[in-house]
N, C-alpha and C positions, 0 to 999 in steps of 0.2 A: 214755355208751358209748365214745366216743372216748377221753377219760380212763380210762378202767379198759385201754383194749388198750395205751397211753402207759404207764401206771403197769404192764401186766403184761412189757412188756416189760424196765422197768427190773427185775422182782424175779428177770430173767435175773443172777446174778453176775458172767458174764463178760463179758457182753455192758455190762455197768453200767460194768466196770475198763475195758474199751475205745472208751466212750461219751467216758470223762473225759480219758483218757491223749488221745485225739483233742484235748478239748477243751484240755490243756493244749501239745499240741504247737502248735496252730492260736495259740492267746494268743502262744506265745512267738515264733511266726513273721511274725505281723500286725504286732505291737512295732516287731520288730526291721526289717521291710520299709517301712511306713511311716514311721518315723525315718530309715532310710537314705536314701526318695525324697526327704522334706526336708532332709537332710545334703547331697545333692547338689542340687538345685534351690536354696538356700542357697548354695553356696560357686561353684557354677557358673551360675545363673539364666541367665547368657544365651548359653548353653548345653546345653539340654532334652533333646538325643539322651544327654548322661550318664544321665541316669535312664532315659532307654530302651532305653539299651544295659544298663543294671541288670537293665531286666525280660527283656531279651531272656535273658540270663546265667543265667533261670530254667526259658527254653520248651527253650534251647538243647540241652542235656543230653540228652532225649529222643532226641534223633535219633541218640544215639551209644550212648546202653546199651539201649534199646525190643527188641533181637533178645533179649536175654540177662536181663531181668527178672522176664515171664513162664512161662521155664522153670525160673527159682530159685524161682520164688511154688510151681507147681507140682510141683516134684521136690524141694523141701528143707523143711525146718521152719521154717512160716510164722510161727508164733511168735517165733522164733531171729530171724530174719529181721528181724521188726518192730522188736525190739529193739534189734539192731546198730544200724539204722538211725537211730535215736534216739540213740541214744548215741556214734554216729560224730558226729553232727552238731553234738551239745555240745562235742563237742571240736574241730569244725570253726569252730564259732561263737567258741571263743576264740581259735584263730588269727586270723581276720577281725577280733577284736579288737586284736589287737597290729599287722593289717597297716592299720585303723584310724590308730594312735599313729603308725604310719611316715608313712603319707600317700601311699604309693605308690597309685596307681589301678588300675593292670594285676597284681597281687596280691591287689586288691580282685575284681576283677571272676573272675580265676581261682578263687577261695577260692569267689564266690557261686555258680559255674559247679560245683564240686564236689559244694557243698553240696547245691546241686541235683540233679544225677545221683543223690547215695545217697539223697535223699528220693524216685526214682523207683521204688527196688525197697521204698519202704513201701508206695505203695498198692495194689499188687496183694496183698502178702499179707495188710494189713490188712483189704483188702474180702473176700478170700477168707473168713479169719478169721471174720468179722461175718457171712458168708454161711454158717457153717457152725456158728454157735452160734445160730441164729434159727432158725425153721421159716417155712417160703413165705412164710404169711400173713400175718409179720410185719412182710416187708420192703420193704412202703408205708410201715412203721410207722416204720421206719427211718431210711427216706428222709426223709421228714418230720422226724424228730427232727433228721439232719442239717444238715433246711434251718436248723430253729428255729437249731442252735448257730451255722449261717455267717451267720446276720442278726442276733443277738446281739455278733458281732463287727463285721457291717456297721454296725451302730448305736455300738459302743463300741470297734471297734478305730482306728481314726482316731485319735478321743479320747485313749486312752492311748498312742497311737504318740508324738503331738502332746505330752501331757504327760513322757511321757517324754523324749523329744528335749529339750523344753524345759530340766526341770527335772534331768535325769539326763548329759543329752547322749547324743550316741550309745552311748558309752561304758556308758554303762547301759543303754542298750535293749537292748545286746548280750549283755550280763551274765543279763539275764530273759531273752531268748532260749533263752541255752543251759540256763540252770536246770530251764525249762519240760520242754525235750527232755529232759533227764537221769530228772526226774519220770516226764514220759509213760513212757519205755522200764521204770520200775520196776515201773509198773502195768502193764506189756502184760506183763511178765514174771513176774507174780502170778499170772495168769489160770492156771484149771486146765481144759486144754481136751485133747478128747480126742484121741490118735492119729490115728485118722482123718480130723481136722479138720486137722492140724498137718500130716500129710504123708498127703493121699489117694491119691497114684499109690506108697505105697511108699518104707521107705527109699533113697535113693539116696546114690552115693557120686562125689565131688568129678572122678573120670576121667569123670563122666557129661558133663562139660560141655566133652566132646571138641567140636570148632567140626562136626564132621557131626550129634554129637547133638544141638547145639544148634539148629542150623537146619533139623533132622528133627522137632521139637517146636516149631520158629517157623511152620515149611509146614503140623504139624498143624492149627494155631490158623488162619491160611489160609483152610486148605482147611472149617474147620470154620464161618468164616465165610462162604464162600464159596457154602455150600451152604445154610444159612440165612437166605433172604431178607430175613425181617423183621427181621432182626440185621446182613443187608449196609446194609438201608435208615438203619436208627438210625446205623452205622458213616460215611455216607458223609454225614450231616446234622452228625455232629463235627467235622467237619471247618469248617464255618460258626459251630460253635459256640467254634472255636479262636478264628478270628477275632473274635468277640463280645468274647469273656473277653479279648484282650491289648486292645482299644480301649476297654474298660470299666475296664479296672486302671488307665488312666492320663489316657484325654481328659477324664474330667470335673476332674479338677487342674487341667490343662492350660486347661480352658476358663476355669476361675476366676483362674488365676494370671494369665494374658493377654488376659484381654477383660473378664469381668466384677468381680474386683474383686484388682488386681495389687497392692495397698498389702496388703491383710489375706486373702491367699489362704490361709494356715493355718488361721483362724479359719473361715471359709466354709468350708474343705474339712472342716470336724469337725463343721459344721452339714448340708454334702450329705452326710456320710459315715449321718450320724442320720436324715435323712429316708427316706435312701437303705434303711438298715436297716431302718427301723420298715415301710416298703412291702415289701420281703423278710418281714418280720416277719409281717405279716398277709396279704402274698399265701402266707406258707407254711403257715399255719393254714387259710387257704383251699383253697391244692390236698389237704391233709392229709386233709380231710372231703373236699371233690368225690374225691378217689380212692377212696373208699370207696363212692361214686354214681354216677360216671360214668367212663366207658372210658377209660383211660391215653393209648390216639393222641387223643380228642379232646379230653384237656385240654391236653396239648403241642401240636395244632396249633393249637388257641385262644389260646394263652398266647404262641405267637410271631408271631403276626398281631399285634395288640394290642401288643406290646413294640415289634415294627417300625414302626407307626403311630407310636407315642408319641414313638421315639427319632427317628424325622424331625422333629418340632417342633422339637429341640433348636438347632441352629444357629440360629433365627430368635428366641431368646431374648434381652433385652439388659440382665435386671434377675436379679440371686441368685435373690431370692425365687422369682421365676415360675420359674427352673430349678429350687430346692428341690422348688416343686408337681408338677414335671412328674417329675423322678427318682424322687419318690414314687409316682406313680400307675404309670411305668416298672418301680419295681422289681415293685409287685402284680403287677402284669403277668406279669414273667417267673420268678417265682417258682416258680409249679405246675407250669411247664417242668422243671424242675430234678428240683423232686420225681416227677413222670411219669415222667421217664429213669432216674433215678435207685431207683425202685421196678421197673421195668421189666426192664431190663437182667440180674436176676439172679435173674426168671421163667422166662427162656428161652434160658440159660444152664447147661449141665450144670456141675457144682460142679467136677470134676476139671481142667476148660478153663476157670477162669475168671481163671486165671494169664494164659494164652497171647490171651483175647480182650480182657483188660485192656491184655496187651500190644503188641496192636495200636492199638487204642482210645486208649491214650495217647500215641504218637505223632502219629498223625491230626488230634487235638486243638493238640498244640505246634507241629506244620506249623504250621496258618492260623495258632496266634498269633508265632510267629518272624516267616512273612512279612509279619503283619500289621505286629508291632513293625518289621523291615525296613524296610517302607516308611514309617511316621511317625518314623522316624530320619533317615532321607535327606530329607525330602521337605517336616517342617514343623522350622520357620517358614519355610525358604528358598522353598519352591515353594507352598507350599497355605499356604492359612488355620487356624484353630483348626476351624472350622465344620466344614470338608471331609469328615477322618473320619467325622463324625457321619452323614453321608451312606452313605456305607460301611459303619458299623453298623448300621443302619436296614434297607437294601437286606438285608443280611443275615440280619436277623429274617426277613423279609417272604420268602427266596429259601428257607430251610428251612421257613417254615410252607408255603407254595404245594407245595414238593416232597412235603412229609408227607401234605397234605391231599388228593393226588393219588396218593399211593404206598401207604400206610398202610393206611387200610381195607379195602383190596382183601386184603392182607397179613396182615392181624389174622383178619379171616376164614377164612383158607386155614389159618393155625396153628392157631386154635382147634377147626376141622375135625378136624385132623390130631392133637390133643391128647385127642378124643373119646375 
């Protein structure tokens, strides 16, 4: 049963040209991000804030275009849109190549800083997109499919970051980088989608994005939030989730390179990156089915209970291996989370706003992880241990599952009333 709704989804066509185009944008981005953190933890090892001033370079962006994304997603042609995006990016990615060959750092970090930003006005039209070529019932189905492709990459993007660095150098990761992006933007730009999916509120035209109409469509999304509880609750849990995502991009490197095994930290990090995924892998097949069984708040508040226990062990680790077991049974863990939110989120979501709640949502998210990067910039190795953070992630699972499990039900109930 499960395979045939997997298989009927795919025999959507656009939905199939946007499954892949995703898949090939995510290959060329994983490449080229993993190859870089070894390029820098390589040339500067002692050194680590370079690579985290990398990631920051990534969260950073949001906090400057998050007013003005949302109302592009929503007021212009999202297709157009996705496109661009892609295709700026290739040609971003070769500059970053040449700023590469120079060795300048502060052109490096500005070029990643760009990149970023125009990669912020993809996801809201992409998900819009996806949200408008699916019917409701699909978009567990969705979710799930997405998880599969981010654990396929958890599993094998390391690997190929790794091999590529290796054997190509940066220089070539960068090259697949942008090819990837070139790709994707061809196939988003295949897709036959209709009108009303591409621009639901209406053509608009470019004086719309006078700065009063701008922030009269930022206040909408707001206030739209604002008044949908069970959508404030999810909104204000991202923000923990920020912080998750930037200490998970980078401590477990970190822990490998500096404590558990500093001679052959590349090697280990393509072997946590594999267990890492394969536990992604089967916790996503897991939550995929449990969503089809049980209620979306209690697989996400179970899945971050459970993540937060797990991630506390971490510091008390002193052997690869027993961290390999533990990141594995971590990632099952927070797998179904993912998929939960991610199926979730665009149930109870009118399609026309899902620009403007995206672009809230995604700023909220790059807070905690800026400040989180902020602080394991500043703070380690000078002040704190490797361990420390771990601590910090942990608390964090365990501070959104407690919040949901006290917030949620009550909330679930009152919409589904209200949905009668």
């Amino acid at each position: 049963m499960e395979r045939e709704r997997i298989l009927g989804v795919f025999h959507n066509t656009n939905y199939r040209r946007l499954f892949f185009a995703a898949f090939l944008s995510q290959l060329g981005s994983v490449i080229g991000i993993v190859a870089f953190t070894f390029y820098l933890l390589d040339r500067f090892g002692k050194e680590p804030y370079y690579a985290t001033i990398a990631e920051m370079m990534y969260s950073l962006p949001t906090l400057f275009v998050f007013f003005i994304v949302g109302v592009l997603a929503d007021r212009f042609d999202r297709q157009r849109i996705a496109v661009n995006c892609d295709w700026i990016n290739a040609g971003i990615s070769l500059l970053f190549l040449l700023s590469v060959w120079i060795g300048w750092l502060p052109l490096i970090f500005l070029l990643l800083f760009t990149r970023s930003a125009v990669s912020k006005f993809f996801v809201p039209a992409e998900t819009a997109l996806i949200q408008g070529v699916l019917q409701k019932e699909e978009y567990a189905v969705a979710a799930g499919l997405n998880q599969l492709l981010m654990s396929f990459f958890l599993v094998f993007g390391t690997s190929l970051g790794t091999l590529a660095y290796v054997h190509l150098q940066i220089e070539g990761a960068i090259l697949i980088d942008a090819f990837s992006f070139l790709l994707s933007g061809l196939l988003i730009r295949s897709c036959k989608i209709k009108k009303e999916t591409r621009l639901p509120n209406g053509k608009s035209k470019w004086s719309h994005l006078h700065i009063t109409n701008i922030f009269r469509d930022f206040k909408t999304g707001l206030i739209y939030i604002l008044k949908n509880q069970l959508l404030l609750a999810l909104m204000i849990g991202y923000f923990l989730f920020g912080i998750i995502n930037s200490g998970f991009s980078l401590m477990p490197i970190y822990l490998i390179k500096y404590k558990l095994a500093p001679d052959a930290y590349k090697e280990n990090s393509v072997l946590m990156s594999i267990f890492f995924g394969a536990g992604v892998l089967i916790g996503g097949l897991l939550g995929t089915i449990l969503a089809r069984r049980v209620k979306l708040h209690q697989i996400l508040i179970v899945s971050l209970l459970l993540s937060g226990l797990l991630t506390l062990f971490a510091p008390f680790v002193d052997h690869t291996w027993t961290f390999f077991i533990l990141v594995f049974f971590a990632a099952i863990a927070v797998a179904p989370s993912n998929i939960a939110a991610g199926g979730w989120l665009p149930q109870i979501v009118d399609k026309k706003l899902m620009g403007r709640v995206q672009a809230w949502m995604n700023p909220i998210i790059m807070l905690g992880q800026f400040i989180t990067l902020a602080i394991i910039a500043v703070a380690f190795p000078k002040f704190v241990s490797v361990e420390v953070p771990f601590y910090g992630l942990g608390l964090s699972f365990l501070l959104v599952g407690i919040y949901y499990l006290f917030r949620l039900p009550k909330l679930v109930r009152e919409y589904e009333k209200k949905s009668v």
